[in-house]
TIVO-2410 file (N, C-alpha, C; in nm, 3 decimals):
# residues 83
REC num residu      c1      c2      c3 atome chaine
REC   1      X   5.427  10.178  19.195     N      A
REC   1      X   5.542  10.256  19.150    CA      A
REC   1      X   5.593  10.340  19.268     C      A
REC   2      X   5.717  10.347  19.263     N      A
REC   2      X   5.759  10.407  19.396    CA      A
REC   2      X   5.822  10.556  19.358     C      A
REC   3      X   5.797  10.655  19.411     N      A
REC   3      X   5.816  10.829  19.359    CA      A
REC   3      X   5.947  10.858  19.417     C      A
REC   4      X   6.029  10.892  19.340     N      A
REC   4      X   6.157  10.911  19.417    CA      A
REC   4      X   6.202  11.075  19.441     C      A
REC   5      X   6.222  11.139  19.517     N      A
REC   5      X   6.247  11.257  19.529    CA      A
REC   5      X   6.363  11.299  19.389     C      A
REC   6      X   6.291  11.351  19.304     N      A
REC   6      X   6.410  11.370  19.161    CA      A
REC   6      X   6.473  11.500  19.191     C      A
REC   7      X   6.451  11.592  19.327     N      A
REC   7      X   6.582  11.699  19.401    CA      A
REC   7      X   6.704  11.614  19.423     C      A
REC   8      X   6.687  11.492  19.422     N      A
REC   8      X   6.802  11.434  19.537    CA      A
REC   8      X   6.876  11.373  19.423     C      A
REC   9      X   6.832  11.352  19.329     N      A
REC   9      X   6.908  11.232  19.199    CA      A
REC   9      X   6.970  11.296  19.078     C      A
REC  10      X   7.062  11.239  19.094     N      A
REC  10      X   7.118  11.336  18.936    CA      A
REC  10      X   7.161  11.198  18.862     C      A
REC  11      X   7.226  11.186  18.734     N      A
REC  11      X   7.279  11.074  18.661    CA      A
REC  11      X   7.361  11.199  18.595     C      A
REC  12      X   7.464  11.124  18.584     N      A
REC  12      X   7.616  11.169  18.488    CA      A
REC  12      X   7.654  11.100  18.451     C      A
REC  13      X   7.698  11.147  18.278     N      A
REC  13      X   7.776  11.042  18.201    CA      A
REC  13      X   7.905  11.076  18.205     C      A
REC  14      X   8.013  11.000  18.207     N      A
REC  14      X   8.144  11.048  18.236    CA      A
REC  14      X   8.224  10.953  18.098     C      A
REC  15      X   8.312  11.046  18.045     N      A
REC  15      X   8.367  11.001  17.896    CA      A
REC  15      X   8.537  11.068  17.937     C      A
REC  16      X   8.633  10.967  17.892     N      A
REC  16      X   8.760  10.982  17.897    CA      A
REC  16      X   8.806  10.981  17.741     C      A
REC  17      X   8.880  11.112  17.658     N      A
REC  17      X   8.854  11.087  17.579    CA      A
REC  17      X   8.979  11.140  17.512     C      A
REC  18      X   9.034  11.088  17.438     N      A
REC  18      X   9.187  11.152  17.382    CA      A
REC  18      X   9.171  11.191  17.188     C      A
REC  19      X   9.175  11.187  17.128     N      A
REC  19      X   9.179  11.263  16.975    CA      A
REC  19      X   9.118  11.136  16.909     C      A
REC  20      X   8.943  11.151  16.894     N      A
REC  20      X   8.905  11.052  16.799    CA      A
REC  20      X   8.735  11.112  16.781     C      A
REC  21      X   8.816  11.221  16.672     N      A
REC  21      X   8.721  11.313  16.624    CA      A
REC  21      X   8.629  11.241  16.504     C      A
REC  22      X   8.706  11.159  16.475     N      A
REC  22      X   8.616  11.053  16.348    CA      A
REC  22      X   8.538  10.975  16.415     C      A
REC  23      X   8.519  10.952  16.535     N      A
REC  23      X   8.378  10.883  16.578    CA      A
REC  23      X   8.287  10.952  16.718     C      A
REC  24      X   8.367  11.029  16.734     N      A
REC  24      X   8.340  11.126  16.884    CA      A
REC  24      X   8.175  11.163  16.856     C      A
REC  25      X   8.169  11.246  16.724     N      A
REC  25      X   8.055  11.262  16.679    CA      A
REC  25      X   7.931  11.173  16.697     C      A
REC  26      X   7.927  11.094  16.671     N      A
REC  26      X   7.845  10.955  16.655    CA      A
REC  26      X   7.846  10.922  16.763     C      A
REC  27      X   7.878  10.929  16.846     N      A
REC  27      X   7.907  10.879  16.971    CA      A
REC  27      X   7.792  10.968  17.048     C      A
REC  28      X   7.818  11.081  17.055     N      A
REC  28      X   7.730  11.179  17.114    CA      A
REC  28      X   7.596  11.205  17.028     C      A
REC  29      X   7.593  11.180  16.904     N      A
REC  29      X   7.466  11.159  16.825    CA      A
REC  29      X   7.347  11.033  16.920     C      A
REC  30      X   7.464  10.948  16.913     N      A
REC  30      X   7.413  10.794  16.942    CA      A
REC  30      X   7.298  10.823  17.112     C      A
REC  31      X   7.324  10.915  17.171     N      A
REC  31      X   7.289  10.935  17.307    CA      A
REC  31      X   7.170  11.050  17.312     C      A
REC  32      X   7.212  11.079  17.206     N      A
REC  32      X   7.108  11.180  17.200    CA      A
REC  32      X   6.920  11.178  17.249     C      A
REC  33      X   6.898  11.002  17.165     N      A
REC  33      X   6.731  10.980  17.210    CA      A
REC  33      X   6.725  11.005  17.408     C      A
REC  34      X   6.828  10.973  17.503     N      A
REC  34      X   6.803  10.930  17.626    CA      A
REC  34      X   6.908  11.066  17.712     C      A
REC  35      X   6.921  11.123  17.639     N      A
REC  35      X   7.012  11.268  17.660    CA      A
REC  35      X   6.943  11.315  17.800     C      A
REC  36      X   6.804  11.353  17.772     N      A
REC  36      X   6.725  11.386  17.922    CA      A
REC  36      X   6.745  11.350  18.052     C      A
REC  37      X   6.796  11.214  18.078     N      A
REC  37      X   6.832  11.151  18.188    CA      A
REC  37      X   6.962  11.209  18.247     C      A
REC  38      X   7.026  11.248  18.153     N      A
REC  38      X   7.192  11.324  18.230    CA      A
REC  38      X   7.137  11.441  18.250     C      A
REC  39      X   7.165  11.470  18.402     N      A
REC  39      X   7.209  11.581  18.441    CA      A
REC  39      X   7.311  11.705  18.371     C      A
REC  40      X   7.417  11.592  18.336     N      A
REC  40      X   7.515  11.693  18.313    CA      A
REC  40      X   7.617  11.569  18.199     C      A
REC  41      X   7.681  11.585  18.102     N      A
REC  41      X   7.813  11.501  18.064    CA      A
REC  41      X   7.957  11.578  18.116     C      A
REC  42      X   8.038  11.509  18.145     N      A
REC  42      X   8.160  11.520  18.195    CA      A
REC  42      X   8.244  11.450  18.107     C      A
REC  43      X   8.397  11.535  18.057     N      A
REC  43      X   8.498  11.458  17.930    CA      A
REC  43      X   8.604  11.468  18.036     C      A
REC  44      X   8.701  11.423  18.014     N      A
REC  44      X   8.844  11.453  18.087    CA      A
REC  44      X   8.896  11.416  17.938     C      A
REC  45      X   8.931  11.511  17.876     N      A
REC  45      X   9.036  11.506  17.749    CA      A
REC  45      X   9.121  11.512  17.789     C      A
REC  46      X   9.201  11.389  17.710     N      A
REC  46      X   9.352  11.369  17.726    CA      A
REC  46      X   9.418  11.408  17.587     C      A
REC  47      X   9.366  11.455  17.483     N      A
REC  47      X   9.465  11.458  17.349    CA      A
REC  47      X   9.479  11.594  17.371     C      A
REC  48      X   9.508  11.640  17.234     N      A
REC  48      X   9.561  11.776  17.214    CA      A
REC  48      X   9.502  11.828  17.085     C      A
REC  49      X   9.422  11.721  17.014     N      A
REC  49      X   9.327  11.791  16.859    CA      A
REC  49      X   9.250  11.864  16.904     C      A
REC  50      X   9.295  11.994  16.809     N      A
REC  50      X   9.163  12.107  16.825    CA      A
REC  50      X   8.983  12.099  16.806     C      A
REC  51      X   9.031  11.969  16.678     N      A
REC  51      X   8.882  11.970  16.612    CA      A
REC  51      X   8.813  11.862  16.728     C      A
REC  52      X   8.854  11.788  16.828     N      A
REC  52      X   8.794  11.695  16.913    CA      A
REC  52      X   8.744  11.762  17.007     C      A
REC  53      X   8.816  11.887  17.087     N      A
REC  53      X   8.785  11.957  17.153    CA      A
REC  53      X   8.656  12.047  17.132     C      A
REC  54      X   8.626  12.108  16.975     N      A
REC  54      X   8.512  12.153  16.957    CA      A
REC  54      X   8.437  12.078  16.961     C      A
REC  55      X   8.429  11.921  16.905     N      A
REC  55      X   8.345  11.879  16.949    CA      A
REC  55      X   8.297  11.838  17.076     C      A
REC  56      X   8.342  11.845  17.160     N      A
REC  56      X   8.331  11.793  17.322    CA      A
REC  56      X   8.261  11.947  17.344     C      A
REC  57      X   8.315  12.037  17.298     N      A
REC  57      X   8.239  12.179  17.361    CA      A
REC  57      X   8.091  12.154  17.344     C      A
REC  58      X   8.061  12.123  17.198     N      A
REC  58      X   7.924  12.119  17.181    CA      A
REC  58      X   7.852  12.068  17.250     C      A
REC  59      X   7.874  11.916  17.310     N      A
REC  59      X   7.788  11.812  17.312    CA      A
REC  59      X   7.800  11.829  17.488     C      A
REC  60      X   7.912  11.836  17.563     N      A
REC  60      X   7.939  11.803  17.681    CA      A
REC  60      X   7.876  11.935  17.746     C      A
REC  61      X   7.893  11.904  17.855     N      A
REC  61      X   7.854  12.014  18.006    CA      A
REC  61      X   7.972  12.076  18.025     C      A
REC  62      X   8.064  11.962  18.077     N      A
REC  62      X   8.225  12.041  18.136    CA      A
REC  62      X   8.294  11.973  18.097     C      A
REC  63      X   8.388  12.016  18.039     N      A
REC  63      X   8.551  11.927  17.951    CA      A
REC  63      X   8.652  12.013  18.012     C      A
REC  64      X   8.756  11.875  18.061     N      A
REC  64      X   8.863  11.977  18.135    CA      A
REC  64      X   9.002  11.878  18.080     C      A
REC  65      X   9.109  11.912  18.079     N      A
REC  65      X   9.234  11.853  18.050    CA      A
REC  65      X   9.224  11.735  18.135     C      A
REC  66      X   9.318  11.628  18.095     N      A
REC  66      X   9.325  11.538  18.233    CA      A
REC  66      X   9.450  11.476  18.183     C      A
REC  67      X   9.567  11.452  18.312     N      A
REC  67      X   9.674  11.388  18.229    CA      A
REC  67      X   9.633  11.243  18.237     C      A
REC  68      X   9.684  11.121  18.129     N      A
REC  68      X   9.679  11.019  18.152    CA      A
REC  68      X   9.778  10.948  18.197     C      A
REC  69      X   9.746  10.869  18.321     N      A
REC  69      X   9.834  10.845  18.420    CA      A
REC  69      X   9.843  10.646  18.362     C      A
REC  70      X   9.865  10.657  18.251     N      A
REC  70      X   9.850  10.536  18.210    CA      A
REC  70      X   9.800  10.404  18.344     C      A
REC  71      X   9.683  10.444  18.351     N      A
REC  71      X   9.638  10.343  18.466    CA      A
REC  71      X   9.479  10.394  18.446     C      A
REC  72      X   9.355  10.315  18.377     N      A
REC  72      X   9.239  10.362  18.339    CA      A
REC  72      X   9.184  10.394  18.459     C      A
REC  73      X   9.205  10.355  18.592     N      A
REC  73      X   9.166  10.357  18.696    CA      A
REC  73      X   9.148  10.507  18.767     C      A
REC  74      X   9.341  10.549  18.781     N      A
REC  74      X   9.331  10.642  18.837    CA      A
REC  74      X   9.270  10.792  18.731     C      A
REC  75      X   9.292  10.789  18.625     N      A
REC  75      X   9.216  10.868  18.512    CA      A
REC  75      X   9.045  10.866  18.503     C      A
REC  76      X   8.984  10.744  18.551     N      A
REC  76      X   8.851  10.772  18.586    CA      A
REC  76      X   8.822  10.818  18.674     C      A
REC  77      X   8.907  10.838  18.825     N      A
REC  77      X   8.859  10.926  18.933    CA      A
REC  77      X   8.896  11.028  18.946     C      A
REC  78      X   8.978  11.101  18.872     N      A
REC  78      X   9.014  11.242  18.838    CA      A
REC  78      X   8.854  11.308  18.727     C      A
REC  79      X   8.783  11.212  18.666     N      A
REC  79      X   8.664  11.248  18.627    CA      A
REC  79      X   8.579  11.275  18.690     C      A
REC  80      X   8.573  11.134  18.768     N      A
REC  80      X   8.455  11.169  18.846    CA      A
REC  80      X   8.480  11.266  18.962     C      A
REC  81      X   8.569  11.267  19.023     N      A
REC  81      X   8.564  11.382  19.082    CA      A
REC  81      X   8.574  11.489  19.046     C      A
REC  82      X   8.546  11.567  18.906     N      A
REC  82      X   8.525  11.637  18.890    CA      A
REC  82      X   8.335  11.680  18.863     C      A
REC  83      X   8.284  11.559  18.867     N      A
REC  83      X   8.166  11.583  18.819    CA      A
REC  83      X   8.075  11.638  19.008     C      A
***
């Protein structure tokens, strides 16, 4: 088995996520057994529902606005660079 310096390693989950409070839940339930391995979760919300947003408060690390630049591409590196 090889020991890896775990100072140097982080894992982040990164979620793009616009108003879908009817499964958002479950979603973050669903992760819960392997939760330990993230460092941190990261959202870039794109909607505007209040009740999606509480939930992202709960579950996530850092949730920040993100516009969607209708291009999944450039909207995932406005995430990750935030993480």
């Amino acid at each position: 088995m090889i020991a890896y310096p775990t100072h140097l390693l982080t894992v982040g989950l990164q979620m793009i996520v616009k108003d879908e409070e009817d499964v958002l839940e479950n979603a973050f339930k669903s992760i819960q057994p392997c939760r330990r391995i993230f460092d941190e979760i990261v959202v870039g919300w794109t909607g505007t529902n209040p009740k999606t947003k509480a939930i992202l408060d709960r579950y996530a690390t850092k949730v920040f606005p993100v516009e969607w630049e209708f291009h999944i591409g450039k909207t995932r590196q406005k995430v990750h660079d935030a993480m």
